[in-house]
C-alpha positions in Angstrom: 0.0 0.0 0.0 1.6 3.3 -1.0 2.3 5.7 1.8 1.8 8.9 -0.4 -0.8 10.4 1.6 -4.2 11.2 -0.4 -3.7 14.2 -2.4 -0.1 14.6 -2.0 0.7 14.5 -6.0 -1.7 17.7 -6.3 -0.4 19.6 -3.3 3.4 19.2 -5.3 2.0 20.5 -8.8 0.6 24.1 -6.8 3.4 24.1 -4.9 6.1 24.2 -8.3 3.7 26.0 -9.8 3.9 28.7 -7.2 7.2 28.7 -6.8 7.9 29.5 -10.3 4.8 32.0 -10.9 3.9 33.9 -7.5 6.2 36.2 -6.9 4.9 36.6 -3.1 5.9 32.6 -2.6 9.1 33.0 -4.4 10.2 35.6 -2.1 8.9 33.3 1.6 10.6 30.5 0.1 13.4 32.7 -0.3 13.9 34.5 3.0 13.4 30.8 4.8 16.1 29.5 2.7 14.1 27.0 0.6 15.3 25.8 -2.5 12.0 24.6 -4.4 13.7 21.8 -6.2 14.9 19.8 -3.8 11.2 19.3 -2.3 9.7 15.8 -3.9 8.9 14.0 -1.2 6.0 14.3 1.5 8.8 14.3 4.2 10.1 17.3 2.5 7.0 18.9 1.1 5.8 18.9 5.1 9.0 20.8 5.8 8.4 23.8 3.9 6.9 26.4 6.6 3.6 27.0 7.4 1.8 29.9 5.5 -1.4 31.9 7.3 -3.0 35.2 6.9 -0.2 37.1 9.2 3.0 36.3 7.7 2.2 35.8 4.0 -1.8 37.3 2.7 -1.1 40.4 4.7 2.5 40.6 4.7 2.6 41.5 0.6 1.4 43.6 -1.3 -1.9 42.1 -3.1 -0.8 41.6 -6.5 2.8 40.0 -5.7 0.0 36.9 -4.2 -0.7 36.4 -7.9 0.9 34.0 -11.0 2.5 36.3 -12.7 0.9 39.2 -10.4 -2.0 39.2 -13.0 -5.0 40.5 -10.8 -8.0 38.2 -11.2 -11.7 39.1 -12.3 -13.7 38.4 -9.2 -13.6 40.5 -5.3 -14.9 39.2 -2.5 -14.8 39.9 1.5 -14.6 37.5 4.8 -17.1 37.9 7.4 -14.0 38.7 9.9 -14.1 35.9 12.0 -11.2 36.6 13.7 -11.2 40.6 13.1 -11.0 42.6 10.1 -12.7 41.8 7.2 -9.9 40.6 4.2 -10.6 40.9 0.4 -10.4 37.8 -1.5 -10.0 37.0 -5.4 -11.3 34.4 -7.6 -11.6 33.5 -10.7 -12.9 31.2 -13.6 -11.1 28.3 -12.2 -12.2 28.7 -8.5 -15.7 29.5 -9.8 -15.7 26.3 -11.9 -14.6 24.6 -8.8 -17.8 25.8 -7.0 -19.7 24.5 -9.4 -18.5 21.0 -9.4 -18.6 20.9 -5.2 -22.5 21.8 -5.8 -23.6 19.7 -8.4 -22.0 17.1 -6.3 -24.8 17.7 -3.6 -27.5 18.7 -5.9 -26.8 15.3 -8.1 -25.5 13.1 -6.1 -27.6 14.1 -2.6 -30.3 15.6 -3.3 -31.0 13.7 -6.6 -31.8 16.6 -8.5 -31.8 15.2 -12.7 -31.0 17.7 -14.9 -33.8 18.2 -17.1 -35.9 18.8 -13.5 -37.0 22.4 -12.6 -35.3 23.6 -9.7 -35.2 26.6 -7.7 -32.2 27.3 -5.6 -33.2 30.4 -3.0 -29.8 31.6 -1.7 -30.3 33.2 1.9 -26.6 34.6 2.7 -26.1 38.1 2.8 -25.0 39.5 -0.9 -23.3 42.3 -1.8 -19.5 41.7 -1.1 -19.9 38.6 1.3 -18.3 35.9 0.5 -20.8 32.9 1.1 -23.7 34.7 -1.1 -21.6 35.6 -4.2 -19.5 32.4 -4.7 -23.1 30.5 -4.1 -24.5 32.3 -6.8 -21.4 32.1 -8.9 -21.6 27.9 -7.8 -25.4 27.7 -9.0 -24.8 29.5 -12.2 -21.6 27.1 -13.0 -24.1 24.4 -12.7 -27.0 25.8 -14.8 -24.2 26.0 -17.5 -23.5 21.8 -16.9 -27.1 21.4 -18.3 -29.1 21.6 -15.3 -32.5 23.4 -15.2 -31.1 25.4 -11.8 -32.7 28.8 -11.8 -31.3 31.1 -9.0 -32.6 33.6 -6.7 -30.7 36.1 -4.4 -32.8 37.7 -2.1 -29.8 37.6 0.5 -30.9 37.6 4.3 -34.7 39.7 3.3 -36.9 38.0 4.8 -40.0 39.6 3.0 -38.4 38.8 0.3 -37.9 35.1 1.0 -41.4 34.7 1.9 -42.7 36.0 -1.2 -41.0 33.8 -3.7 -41.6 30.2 -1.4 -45.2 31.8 -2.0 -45.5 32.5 -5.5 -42.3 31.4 -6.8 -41.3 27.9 -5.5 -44.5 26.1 -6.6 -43.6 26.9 -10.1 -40.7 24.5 -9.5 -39.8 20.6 -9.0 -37.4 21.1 -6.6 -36.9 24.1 -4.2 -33.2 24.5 -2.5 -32.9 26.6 0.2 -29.3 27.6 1.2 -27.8 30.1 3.8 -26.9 29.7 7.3 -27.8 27.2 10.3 -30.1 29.5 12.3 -31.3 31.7 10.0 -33.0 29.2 8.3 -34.3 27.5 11.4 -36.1 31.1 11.7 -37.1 31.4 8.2 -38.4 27.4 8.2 -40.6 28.0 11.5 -42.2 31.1 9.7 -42.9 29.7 6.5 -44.3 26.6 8.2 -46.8 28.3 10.5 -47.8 31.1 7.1 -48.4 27.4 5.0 -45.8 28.4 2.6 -43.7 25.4 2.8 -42.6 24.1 -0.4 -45.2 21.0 -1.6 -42.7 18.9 -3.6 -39.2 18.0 -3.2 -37.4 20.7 -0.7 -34.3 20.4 0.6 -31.3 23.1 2.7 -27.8 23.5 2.0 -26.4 25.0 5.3 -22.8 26.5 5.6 -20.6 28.4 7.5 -21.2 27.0 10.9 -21.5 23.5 12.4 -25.0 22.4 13.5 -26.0 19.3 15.7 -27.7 16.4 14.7 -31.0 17.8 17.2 -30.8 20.4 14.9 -31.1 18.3 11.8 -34.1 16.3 13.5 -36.0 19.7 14.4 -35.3 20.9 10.7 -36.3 17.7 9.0 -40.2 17.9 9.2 -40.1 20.9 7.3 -38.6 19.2 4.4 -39.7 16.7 2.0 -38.4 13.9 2.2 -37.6 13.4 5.5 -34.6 11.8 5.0 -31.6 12.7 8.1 -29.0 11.7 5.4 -30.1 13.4 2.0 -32.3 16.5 3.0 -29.9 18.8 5.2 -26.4 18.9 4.4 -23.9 21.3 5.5 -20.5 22.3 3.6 -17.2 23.2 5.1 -15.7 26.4 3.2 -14.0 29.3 3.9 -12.9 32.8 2.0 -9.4 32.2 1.2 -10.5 28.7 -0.8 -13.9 28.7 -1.2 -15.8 25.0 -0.8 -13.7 22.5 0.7 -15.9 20.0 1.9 -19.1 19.0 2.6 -21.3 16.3 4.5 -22.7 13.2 2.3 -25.1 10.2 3.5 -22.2 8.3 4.8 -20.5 11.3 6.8 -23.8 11.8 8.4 -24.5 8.0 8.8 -21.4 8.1 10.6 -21.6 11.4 12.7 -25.2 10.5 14.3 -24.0 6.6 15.0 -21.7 8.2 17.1 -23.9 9.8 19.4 -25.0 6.5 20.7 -21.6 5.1 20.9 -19.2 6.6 22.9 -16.6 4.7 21.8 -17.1 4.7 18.3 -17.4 8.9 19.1 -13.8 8.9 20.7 -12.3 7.3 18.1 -13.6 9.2 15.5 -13.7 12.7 17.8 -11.0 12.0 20.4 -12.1 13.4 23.7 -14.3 16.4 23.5 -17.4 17.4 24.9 -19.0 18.9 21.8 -20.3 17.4 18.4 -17.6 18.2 15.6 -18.7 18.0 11.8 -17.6 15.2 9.6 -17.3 16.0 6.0 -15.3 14.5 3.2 -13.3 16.3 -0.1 -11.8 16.0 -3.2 -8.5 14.7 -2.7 -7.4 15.5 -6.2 -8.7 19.7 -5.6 -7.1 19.9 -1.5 -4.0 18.7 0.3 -4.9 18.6 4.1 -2.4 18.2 6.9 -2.6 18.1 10.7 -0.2 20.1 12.3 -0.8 21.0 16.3 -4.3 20.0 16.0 -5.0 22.9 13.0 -5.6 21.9 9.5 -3.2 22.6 6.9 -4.2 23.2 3.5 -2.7 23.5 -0.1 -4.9 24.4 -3.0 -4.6 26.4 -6.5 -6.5 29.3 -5.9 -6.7 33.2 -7.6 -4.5 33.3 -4.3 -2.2 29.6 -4.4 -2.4 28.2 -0.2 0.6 26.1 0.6 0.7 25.0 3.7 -1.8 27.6 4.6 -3.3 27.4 8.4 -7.0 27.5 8.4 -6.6 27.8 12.4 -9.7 24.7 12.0 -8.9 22.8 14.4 -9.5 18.9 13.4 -8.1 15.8 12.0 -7.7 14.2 8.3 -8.8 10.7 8.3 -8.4 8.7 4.6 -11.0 6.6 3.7 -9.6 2.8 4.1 -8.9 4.3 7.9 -12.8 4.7 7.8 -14.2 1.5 6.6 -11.7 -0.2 8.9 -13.8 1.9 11.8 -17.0 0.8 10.3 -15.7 -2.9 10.2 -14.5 -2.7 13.7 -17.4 -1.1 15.2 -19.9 -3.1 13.2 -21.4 -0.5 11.0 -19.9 -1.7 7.6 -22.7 -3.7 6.5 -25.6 -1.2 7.3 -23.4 1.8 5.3 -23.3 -0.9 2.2 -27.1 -2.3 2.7 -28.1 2.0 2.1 -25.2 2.6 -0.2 -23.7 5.3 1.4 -20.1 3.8 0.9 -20.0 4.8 -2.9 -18.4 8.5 -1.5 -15.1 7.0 -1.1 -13.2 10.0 -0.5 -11.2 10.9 2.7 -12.6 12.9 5.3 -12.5 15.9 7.5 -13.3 16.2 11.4 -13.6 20.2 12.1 -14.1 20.8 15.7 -14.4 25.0 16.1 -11.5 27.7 15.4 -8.5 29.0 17.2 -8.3 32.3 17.0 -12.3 33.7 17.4 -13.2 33.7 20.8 -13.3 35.8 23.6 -11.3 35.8 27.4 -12.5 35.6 30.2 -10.2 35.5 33.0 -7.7 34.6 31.5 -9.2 31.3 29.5 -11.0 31.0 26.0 -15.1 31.1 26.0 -15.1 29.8 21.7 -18.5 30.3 20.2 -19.3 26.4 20.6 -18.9 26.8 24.3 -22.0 29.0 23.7 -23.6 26.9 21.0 -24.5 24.4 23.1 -27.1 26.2 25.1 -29.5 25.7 21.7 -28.9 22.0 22.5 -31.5 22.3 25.6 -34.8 21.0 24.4 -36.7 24.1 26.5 -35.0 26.8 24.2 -36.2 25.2 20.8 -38.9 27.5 20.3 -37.2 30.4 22.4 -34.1 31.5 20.9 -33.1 32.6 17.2 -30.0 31.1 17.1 -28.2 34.4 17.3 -25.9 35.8 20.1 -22.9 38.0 21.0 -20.5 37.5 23.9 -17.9 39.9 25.4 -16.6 40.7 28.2 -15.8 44.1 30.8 -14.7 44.8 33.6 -17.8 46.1 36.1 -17.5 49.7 36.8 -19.0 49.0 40.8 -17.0 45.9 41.8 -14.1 46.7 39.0 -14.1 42.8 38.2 -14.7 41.1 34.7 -18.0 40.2 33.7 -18.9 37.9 30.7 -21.7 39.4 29.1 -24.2 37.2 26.7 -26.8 38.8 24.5 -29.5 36.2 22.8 -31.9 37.2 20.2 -35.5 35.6 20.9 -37.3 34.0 17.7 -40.0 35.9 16.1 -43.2 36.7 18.1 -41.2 35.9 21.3 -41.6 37.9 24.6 -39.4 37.9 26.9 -39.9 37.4 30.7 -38.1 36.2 34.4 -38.8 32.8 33.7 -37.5 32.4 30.5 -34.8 34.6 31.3 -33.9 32.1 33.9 -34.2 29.1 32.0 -31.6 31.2 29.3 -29.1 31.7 32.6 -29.1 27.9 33.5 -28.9 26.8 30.2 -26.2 28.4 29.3 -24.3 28.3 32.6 -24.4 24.7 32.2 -23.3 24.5 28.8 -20.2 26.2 29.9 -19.4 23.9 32.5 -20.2 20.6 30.5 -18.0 22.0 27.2 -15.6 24.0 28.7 -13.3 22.6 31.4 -11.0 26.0 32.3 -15.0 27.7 32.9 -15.7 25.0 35.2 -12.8 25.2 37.4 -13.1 29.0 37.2 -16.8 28.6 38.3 -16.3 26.1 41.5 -13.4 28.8 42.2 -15.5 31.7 41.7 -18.9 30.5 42.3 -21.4 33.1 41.3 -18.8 35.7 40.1 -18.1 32.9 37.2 -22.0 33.1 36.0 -22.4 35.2 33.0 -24.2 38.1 32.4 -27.5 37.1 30.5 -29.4 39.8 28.0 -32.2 39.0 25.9 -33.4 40.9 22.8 -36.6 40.8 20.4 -36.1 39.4 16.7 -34.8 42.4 14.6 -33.9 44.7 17.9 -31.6 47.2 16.7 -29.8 47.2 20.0 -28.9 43.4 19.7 -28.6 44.0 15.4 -26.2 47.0 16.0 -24.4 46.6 19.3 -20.6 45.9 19.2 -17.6 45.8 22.0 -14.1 45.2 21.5 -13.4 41.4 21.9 -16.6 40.2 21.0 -17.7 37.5 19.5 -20.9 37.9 17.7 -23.1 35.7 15.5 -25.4 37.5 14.1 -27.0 35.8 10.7 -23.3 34.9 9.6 -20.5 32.6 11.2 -19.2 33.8 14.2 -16.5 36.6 14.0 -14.6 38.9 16.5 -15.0 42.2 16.6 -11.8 44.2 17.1 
C-alpha cells in the first residue's frame, strides 16, 4: 500500500507551480532559505513552513499573491471571524470549482436530474460577502452543466424570502434553500406556521457554521423527504478557498452513530465534549495536513495556499482508515445495505476555530462553548440562534464580567422565567463543554455566572451593538470584533 498520503501529487503540482509563478511565494521560500527543487517528497514537502494570513496574505502587497501578479476578475470579503474583514480574489477556475462541489450535492444528494426544474433560494447576505456571491457564482456554473437550476438572491430579506416560497417555489420541482444554520431554522418555523412550505421535493444546503444532529431532526419535518442523510447537508468552506468539503449520507451515517456510541465517538472525535462536523473532499482539488491540531491546506487558488493554516482545528482521516472503523465497530454492512459507501473520498473532522473567541479570565469562552445552550430542548422554540459574547470589567466591583446577548425568535416575549431558563442553560453548557470555565466557576462561584441579555427578533440594539473582543453571531459565522 503506497504511503503517499491522499492528495499529495496535487499539493506538489501548486506548490512548483507557485514557486515558479507567484512572486509573493518566491520571495517566503526565499527569506526561509528553501530551495523549491529539492522538495519531492512528502517528508520534505511537510517541511516547507507554514503559510497563514499574518506572515504571507497580509505581509505582501496584493498583487505580488498572484501568477505572474496578474489580478483576477472576481472580489470578495470574509465575514472577519477573527477581526477585520480581508478581500479575496477568484476566478474562472475557482468558480468552476464551486460549481462541481455543488452539483456534487445537488446530483449526487439531493437527486436533482438535470432536465428537472429547480429553484435554488440563496439566503446569505449579498453584496461583497463571500458565502452569497461564490453561491450564486456555484449555482450559475451548474446551470451551464445542463441543469434546469434557476437562482434567486434575495440575501438575508426576509420579506423577500417569503414572497418567492409563495408565488415562486410552486412553479418549480425542486426548491433549495441555502444560507446559514439558524437563520433558516427562523425562516423554516415562519414559512411553516404562514403554509408556505414548499409541496414537492425541498431540501437546505447550510454553511458556515456547524450544527447538531438535534438540529437536523428539528429541521427535518419541514422538508420533504424526511430523509436525516439526503435533505440537510452542510458544507465546510472558507474565504481564502472557497468550498472544501461537505457532508454526504455516509458522513452523516457516521456522525449520528456516534452519538450512541461513545466509543465509536472517541475514536472518530478524540475526547471532547461537543459534536464536531464530519465532512469528506476531493483529494485530487485539497491537500490537508494536521499540524498541532489545526488543519493545513494546499490548493490552487486566484491566491495559491501552501501550507496555509486555516486555524480549524481537526483531524484528516483517509478513507480505508474509515471503513476499517466501520468494520471494527460493526457499522460496515448497514453503510453498504443504504449505499452510502459509494463517497469513497477521505474525510475531515472540524471541531471549532483558534483564534475567534473571547477571554475571560484569563481562559478562552469559543462560540461552541456557547452553541451548546441551543442544545436544551426548553429553548427550541425560544431563541433565534443568534448571540454576542464579550466581556468588561464592572465599573461597581471593577471585576470582569462575561456578558451574553440572545436574540429571541420571532413573536417571542421575553420574561423572568424564561430569562432564567436562558441563565441555566447556558451556565451549564459552559461547565459541560468548557473545562477551564468550570474550574473558574467552583473557584469563583457566582462571580463565574455570565451576564444574561435577551433581545426581540430584529432589535436594533442586539442587530447593531458591538464591543471590542466580542464574539458575535449574528446571521453569519461567528467573527470577533476588534
Amino acid at each position: 500500500m503506497s504511503d503517499i498520503p491522499e492528495g499529495f501529487s496535487k499539493a506538489l503540482e501548486v506548490f512548483r507551480r507557485a514557486a515558479k509563478t507567484v512572486p509573493a511565494y518566491q520571495d517566503f521560500l526565499r527569506r526561509h532559505g528553501i530551495r523549491a527543487g529539492e522538495v519531492s517528497s512528502p517528508s520534505h514537502f511537510s517541511r516547507l513552513p507554514i503559510t497563514d494570513k499574518k506572515n504571507y496574505i497580509k505581509h505582501y502587497s496584493f498583487r505580488r499573491l498572484f501568477s505572474g501578479e496578474r489580478i483576477p476578475p472576481m472580489i470578495h470579503m470574509s465575514s472577519g471571524s477573527s477581526g477585520k474583514p480581508t478581500f479575496w480574489f477568484r476566478g474562472d477556475e475557482h468558480e468552476e470549482w464551486g460549481g462541481e462541489a455543488h452539483e456534487a450535492v445537488f446530483h449526487d444528494i439531493f437527486g436533482i436530474k438535470k432536465e428537472e426544474p429547480t429553484l435554488v433560494i440563496i439566503s446569505f447576505a449579498m453584496g461583497v460577502w463571500v458565502a452569497g456571491t461564490y453561491t450564486l457564482a456555484a449555482c450559475r456554473e451548474v446551470s451551464r452543466r445542463g441543469y434546469q437550476v434557476s437562482t434567486v438572491t434575495p440575501g438575508i430579506g426576509q420579506n423577500e424570502i417569503f414572497h418567492i416560497l409563495r408565488e415562486l417555489a410552486p412553479k418549480f420541482n425542486h426548491v433549495i434553500l441555502v444560507g446559514y444554520p439558524p437563520f433558516l431554522a427562523d425562516i423554516l418555523r415562519t414559512a411553516s406556521k404562514e403554509g408556505i412550505l414548499p409541496s414537492k421535493r425541498f431540501s437546505v444546503l447550510a454553511a458556515a457554521d456547524l450544527f447538531s444532529e438535534a438540529w437536523r431532526n428539528g429541521m427535518l419535518p419541514y422538508l420533504s423527504p424526511r430523509d436525516p442523510y439526503r435533505a440537510i447537508v452542510n458544507m465546510y468552506g472558507s474565504a481564502d478557498a472557497g468550498v472544501m468539503a461537505h457532508e454526504t449520507p455516509l458522513s452523516i451515517f457516521m456522525r449520528r452513530a456516534s452519538l450512541s456510541n461513545k466509543e465509536f465517538f472517541r475514536e472518530l472525535f478524540g475526547e471532547t465534549s461537543l459534536l464536531p462536523g464530519l465532512y469528506q473532499y476531493d483529494p485530487s482539488r485539497l491537500f490537508f495536513e494536521e499540524v498541532n491540531q489545526e488543519l493545513i491546506l494546499t490548493t490552487s487558488t486566484a491566491t495559491p495556499l501552501i501550507r496555509y493554516n486555516t486555524h480549524d482545528v481537526g483531524r484528516v482521516i483517509p478513507y480505508r482508515e474509515m471503513v476499517q472503523l466501520l468494520r471494527r465497530f460493526s457499522y460496515f454492512q448497514e453503510a453498504e445495505k443504504k449505499k452510502f459507501l459509494r463517497w469513497k473520498l477521505p474525510f475531515l473532522v472540524i471541531k471549532g476555530r483558534t483564534d475567534v473567541a473571547v477571554t475571560f479570565y484569563g481562559l478562552n469562552i469559543f462560540p461552541e462553548h456557547i452553541r451548546q445552550t441551543f442544545e436544551d430542548s426548553r429553548l427550541s422554540t425560544i431563541l433565534s440562534g443568534s448571540f454576542t459574547a464579550y466581556n468588561a470589567h464592572s465599573n461597581r466591583t471593577k471585576r470582569e464580567r462575561l456578558y451574553v446577548r440572545f436574540e429571541l425568535q420571532r413573536n417571542t416575549r421575553s420574561s423572568r422565567k424564561i430569562l432564567r431558563v436562558v441563565e441555566e442553560a447556558l451556565f451549564h453548557s459552559l461547565r459541560h463543554t468548557n473545562t477551564e470555565f468550570r474550574k473558574l466557576s467552583d473557584s469563583l462561584g457566582s462571580r463565574a455566572r455570565p451576564s444574561v441579555s435577551l433581545f426581540s427578533f430584529g432589535d436594533e440594539r442586539f442587530t447593531v451593538f458591538q464591543a471590542r473582543g466580542m464574539i458575535s453571531l449574528k446571521g453569519k459565522k461567528p467573527r470577533v470584533v476588534l
